[in-house]
LUMRO-889257 format. One record per residue: residue number from 1; chain; y negated, x negated, z negated of N, C-alpha, C in turn. Coordinates in nm, 4 decimals. Layout:
REM residues N
i,ch,n.y,n.x,n.z,ca.y,ca.x,ca.z,c.y,c.x,c.z
NUM,A,Y,X,Z,Y,X,Z,Y,X,Z $
...
END
This chain:
REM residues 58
i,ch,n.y,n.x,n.z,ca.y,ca.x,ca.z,c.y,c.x,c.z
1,A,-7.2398,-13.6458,-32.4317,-7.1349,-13.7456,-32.4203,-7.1890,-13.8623,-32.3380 $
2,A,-7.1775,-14.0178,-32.3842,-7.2229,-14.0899,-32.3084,-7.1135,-14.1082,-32.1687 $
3,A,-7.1750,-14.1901,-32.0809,-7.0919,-14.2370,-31.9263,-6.9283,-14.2734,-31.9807 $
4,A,-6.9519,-14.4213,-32.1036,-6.8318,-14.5019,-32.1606,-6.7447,-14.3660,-32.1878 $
5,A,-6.7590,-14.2939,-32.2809,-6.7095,-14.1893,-32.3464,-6.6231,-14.1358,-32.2224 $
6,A,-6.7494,-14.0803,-32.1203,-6.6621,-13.9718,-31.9711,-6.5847,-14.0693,-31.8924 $
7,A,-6.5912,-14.1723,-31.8737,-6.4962,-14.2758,-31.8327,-6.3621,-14.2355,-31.8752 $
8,A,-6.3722,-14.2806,-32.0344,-6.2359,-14.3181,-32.1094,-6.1598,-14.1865,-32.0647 $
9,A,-6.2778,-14.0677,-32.0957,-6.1950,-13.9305,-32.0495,-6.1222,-13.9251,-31.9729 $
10,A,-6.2243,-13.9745,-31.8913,-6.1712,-13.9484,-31.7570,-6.0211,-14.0389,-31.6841 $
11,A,-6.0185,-14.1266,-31.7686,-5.8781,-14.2646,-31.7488,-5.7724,-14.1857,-31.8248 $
12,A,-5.7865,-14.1506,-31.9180,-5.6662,-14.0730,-32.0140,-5.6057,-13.9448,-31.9211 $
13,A,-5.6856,-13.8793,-31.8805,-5.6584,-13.7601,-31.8565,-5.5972,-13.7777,-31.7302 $
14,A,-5.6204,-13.8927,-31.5866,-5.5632,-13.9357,-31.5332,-5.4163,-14.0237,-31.5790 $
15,A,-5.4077,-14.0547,-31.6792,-5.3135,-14.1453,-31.7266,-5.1732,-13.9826,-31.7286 $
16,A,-5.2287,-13.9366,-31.8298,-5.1248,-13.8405,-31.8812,-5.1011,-13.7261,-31.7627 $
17,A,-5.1658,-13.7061,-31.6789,-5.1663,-13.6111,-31.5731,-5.0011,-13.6660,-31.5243 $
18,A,-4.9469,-13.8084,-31.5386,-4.8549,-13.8381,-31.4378,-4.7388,-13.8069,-31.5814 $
19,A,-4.6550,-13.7711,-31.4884,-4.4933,-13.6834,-31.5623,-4.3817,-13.8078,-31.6024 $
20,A,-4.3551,-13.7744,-31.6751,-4.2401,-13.9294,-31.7459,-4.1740,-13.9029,-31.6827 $
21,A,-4.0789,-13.8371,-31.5824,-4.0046,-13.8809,-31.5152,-4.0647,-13.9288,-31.4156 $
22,A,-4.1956,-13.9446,-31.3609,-4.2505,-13.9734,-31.2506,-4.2362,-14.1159,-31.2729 $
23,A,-4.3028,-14.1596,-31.4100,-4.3523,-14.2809,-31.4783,-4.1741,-14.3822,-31.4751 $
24,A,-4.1019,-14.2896,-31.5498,-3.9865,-14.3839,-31.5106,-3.9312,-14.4116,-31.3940 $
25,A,-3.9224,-14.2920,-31.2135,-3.8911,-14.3656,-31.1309,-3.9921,-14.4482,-31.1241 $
26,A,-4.1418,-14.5166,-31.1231,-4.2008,-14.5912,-31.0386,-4.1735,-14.7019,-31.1534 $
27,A,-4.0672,-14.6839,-31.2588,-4.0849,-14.8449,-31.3737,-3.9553,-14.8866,-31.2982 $
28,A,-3.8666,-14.8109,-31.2551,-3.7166,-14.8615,-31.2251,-3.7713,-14.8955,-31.0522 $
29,A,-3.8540,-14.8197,-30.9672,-3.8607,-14.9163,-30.8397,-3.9506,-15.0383,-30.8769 $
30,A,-3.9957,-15.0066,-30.9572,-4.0777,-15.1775,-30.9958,-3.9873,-15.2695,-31.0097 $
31,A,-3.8878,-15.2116,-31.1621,-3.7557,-15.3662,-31.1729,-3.6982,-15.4239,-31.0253 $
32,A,-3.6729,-15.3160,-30.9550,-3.5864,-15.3037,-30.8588,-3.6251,-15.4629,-30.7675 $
33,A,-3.7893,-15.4217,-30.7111,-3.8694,-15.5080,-30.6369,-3.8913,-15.6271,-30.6968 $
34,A,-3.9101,-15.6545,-30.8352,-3.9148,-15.7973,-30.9355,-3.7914,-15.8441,-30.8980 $
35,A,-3.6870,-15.7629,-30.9551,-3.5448,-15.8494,-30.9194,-3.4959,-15.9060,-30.8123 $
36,A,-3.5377,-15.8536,-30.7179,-3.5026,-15.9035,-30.5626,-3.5963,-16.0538,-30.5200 $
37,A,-3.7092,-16.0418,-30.5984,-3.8005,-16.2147,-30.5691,-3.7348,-16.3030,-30.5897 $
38,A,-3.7343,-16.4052,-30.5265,-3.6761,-16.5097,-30.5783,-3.7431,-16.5743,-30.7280 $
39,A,-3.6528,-16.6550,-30.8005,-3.7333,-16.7003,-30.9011,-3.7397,-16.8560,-30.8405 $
40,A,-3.8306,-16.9163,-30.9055,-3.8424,-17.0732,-30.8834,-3.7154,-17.1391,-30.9607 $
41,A,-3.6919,-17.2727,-30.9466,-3.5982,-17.3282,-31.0171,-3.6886,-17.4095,-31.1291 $
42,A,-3.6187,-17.4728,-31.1970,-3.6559,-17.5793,-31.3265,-3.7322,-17.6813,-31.2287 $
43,A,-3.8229,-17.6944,-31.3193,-3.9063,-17.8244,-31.2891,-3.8208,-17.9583,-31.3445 $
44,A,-3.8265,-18.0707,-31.2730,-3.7875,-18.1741,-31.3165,-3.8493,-18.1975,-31.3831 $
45,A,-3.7588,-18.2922,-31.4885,-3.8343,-18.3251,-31.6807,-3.8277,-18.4938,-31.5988 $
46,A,-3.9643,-18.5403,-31.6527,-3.9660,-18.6458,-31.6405,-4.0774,-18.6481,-31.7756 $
47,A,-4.0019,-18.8534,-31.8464,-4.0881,-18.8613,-31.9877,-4.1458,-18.9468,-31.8950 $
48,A,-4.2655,-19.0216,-32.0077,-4.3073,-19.0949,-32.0034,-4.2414,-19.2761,-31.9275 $
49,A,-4.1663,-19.2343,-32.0650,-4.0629,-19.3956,-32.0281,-3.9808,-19.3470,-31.9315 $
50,A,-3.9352,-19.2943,-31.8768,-3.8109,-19.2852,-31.7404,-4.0017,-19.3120,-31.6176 $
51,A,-4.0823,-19.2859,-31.6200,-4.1649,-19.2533,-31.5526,-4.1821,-19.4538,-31.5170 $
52,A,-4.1614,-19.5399,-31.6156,-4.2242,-19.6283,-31.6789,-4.0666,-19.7193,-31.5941 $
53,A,-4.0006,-19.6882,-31.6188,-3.8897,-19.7486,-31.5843,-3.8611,-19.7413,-31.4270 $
54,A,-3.8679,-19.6568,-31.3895,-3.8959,-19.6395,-31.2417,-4.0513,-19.7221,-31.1587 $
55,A,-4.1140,-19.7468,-31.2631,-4.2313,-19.7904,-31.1823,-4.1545,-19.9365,-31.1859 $
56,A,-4.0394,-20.0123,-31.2848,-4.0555,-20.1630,-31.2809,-3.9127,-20.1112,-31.1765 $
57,A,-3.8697,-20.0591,-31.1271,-3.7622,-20.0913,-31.0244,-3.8362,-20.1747,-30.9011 $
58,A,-3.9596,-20.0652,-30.9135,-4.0059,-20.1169,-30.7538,-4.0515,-20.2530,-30.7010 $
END
């Protein structure tokens, strides 16, 4: 068996070792911790011409 090969083994077999209910509490404390971040707000839309129009106020 090459190294790549005992790797992959070796990632799978770690992968599946963990129990779906294990897998679903650590997906629901994940949402949990995402939801609580703040999100950013909207970026202001600015075009071209409002950009253009504001430069002749000044």
């Amino acid at each position: 068996m090459s190294d790549e090969s005992a790797k992959f083994d070796a990632g799978v077999r770690k992968i599946l070792s963990v129990s779906h209910d294990e897998l679903v509490r650590r997906e629901e404390e994940w949402k949990r911790k995402r939801a609580t971040k703040t999100k950013p707000g909207p970026k202001p839309k600015t075009s071209p011409a409002e950009a253009s129009k504001d430069h002749e106020r000044i």
